[in-house]
C-alpha positions as CSV (number, residue, x, y, z in Angstrom):
1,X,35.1,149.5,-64.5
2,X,31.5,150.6,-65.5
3,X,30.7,146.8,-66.0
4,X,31.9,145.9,-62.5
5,X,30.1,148.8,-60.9
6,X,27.0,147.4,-62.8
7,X,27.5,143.6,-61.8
8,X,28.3,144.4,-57.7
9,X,25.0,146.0,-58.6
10,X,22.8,143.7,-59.9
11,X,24.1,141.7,-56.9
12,X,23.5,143.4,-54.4
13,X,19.8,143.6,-55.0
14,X,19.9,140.1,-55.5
15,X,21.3,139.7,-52.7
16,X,18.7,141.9,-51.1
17,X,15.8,140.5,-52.7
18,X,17.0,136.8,-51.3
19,X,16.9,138.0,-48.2
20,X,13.5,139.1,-48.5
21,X,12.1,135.9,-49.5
22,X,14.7,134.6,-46.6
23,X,12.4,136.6,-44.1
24,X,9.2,135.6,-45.3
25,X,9.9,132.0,-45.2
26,X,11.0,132.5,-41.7
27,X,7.5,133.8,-41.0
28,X,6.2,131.1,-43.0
29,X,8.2,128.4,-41.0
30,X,7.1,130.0,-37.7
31,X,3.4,130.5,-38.7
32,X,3.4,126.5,-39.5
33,X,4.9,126.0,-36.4
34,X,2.2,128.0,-34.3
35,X,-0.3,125.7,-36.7
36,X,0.9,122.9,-35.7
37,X,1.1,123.3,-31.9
38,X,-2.3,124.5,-31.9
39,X,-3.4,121.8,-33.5
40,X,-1.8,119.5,-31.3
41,X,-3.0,121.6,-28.4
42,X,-6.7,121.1,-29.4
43,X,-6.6,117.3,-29.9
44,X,-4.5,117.0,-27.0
45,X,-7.5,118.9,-24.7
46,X,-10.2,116.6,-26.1
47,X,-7.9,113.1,-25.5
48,X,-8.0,114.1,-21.9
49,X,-11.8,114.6,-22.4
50,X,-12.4,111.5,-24.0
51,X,-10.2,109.9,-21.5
52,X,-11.9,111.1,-18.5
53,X,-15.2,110.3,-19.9
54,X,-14.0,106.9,-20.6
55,X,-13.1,106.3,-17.1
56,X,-16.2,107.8,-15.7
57,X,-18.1,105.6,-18.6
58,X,-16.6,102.0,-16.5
59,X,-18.4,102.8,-13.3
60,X,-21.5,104.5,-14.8
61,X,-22.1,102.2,-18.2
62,X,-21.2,103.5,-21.8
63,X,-17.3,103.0,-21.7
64,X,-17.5,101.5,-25.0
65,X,-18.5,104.6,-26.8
66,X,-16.0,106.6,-25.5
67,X,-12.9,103.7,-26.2
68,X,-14.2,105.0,-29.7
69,X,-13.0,108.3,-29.6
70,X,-16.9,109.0,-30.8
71,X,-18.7,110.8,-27.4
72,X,-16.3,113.9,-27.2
73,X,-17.9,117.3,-26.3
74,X,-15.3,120.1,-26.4
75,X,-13.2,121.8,-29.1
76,X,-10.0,122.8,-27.6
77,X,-10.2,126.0,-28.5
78,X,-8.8,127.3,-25.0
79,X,-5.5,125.2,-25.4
80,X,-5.3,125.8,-29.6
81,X,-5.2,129.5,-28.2
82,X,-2.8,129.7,-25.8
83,X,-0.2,127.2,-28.0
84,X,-0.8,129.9,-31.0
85,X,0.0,132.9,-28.1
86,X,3.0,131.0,-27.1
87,X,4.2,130.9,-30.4
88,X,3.8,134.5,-31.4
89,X,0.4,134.0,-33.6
90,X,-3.5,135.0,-33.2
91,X,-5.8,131.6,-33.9
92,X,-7.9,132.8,-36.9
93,X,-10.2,129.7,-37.2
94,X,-10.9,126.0,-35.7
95,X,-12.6,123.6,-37.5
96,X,-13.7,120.3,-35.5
97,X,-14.1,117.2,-37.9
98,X,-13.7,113.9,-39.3
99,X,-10.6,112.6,-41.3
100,X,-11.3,109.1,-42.2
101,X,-13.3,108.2,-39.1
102,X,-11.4,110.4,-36.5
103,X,-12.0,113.5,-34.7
104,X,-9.8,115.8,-36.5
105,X,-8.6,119.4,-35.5
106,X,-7.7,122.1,-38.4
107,X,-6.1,125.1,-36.6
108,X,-5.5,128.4,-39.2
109,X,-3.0,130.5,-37.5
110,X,-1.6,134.4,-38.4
111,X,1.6,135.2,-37.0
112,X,1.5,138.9,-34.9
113,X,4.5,139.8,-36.0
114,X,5.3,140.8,-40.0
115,X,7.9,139.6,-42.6
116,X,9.4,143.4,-41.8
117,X,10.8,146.4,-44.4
118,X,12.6,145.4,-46.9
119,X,13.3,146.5,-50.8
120,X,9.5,145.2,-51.6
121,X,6.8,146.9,-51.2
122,X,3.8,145.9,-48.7
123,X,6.2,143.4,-46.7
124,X,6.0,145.8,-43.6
125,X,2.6,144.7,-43.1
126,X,2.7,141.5,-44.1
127,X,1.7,138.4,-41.8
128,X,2.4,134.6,-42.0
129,X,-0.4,132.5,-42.7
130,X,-0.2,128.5,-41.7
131,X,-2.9,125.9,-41.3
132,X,-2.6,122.2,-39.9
133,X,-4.7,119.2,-39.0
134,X,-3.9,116.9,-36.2
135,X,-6.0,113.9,-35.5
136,X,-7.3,111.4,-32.9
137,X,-6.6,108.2,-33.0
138,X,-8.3,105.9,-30.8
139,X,-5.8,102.9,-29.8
140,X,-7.7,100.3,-28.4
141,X,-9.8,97.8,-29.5
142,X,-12.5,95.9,-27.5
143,X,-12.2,92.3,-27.1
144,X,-14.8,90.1,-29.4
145,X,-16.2,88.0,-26.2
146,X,-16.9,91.3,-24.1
147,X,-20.2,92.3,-22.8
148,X,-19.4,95.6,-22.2
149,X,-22.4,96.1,-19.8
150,X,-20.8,93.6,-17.8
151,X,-17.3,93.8,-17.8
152,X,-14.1,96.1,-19.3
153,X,-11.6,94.4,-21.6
154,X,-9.4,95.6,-24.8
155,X,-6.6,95.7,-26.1
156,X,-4.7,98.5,-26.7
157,X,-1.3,99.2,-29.4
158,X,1.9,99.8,-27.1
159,X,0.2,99.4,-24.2
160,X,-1.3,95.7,-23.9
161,X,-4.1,94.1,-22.6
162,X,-6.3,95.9,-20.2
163,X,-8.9,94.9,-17.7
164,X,-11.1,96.5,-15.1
165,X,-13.7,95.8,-12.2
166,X,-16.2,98.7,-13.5
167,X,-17.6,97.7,-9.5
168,X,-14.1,98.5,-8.2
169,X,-11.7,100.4,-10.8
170,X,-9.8,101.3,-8.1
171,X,-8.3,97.8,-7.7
172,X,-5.9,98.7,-10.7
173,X,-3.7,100.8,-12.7
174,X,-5.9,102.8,-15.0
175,X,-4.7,103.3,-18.8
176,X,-3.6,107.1,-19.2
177,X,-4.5,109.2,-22.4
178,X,-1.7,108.3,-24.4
179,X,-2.5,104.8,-23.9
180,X,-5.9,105.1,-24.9
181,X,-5.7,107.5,-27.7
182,X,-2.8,108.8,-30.5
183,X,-2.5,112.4,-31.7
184,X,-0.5,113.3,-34.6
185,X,-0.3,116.0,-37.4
186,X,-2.5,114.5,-40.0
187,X,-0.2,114.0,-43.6
């Protein structure tokens, strides 16, 4: 009897102490979550940038620049912030960069809420911490035979072939961000 008393023992806290690692991979899973939305959120704010820039570039000159994914301005630090908000996290850092020859965005997040009490000490205060990188991708290349201060022409992955009157744009179906550009989480 004094064994089996012993063993449910030893079990039980087991049992607990699985449960706390349970709960802080929970808050783990959701802090990488919050990451990766904001992330997202950020590129997502500058392909619209580079997009509207792009179409402003045909009638004004410089379009070619901005196909490139190279001439954007912002950070998306308003829409990084809101995605961390909406996923129960504070944005503690965004870095705006280059992975491999794209604008990359690396979003740290902190969750607001804590792993909770449990049989260890310190988890009542403790927060999840998550980083991630997402990434612009610009999908479109421009044709070999363009002038570009004469006419707009590329080629774009899963979208085709695209040209414009930059004297008229108007005459037809402008490319929308996701034609132009790609965002994903970076590997």
């Amino acid at each position: 009897m004094p064994l089996y008393i012993w063993l449910v023992t030893v079990l039980l806290f087991v049992a607990f102490v699985f449960f706390v690692f349970a709960k802080g991979t929970v808050a783990r899973n959701g802090a990488q979550s919050a990451a990766d939305a904001a992330a997202l959120a950020a590129a997502q704010e500058v392909r619209d940038e580079l997009t509207d820039g792009f179409l402003d570039g045909v009638e004004s000159g410089g379009w070619e620049n901005w196909l490139g994914g190279d001439e954007f301005l912002g950070d998306g630090r308003a829409a990084a912030t809101d995605l961390a908000a909406a996923n129960e996290s504070t944005l503690t850092g965004l870095d705006v960069g280059s992975l491999n020859g794209k604008p990359s965005f690396e979003a740290r997040v902190e969750t607001d809420y804590t792993v909770g009490e449990s049989l260890i000490p310190g988890t009542e205060n403790t927060r999840a911490k998550a980083g991630a990188t997402a990434v612009i991708e610009p999908r479109c290349t421009i044709d070999l035979d363009v002038d570009p201060s004469k006419e707009v022409k590329f080629t774009c992955d899963g979208s085709g072939d695209w040209e414009i009157d930059p004297k008229d744009p108007g005459d037809v179906e402008l490319p929308e961000a996701k034609d132009l550009f790609a965002v994903h989480l970076a590997d």
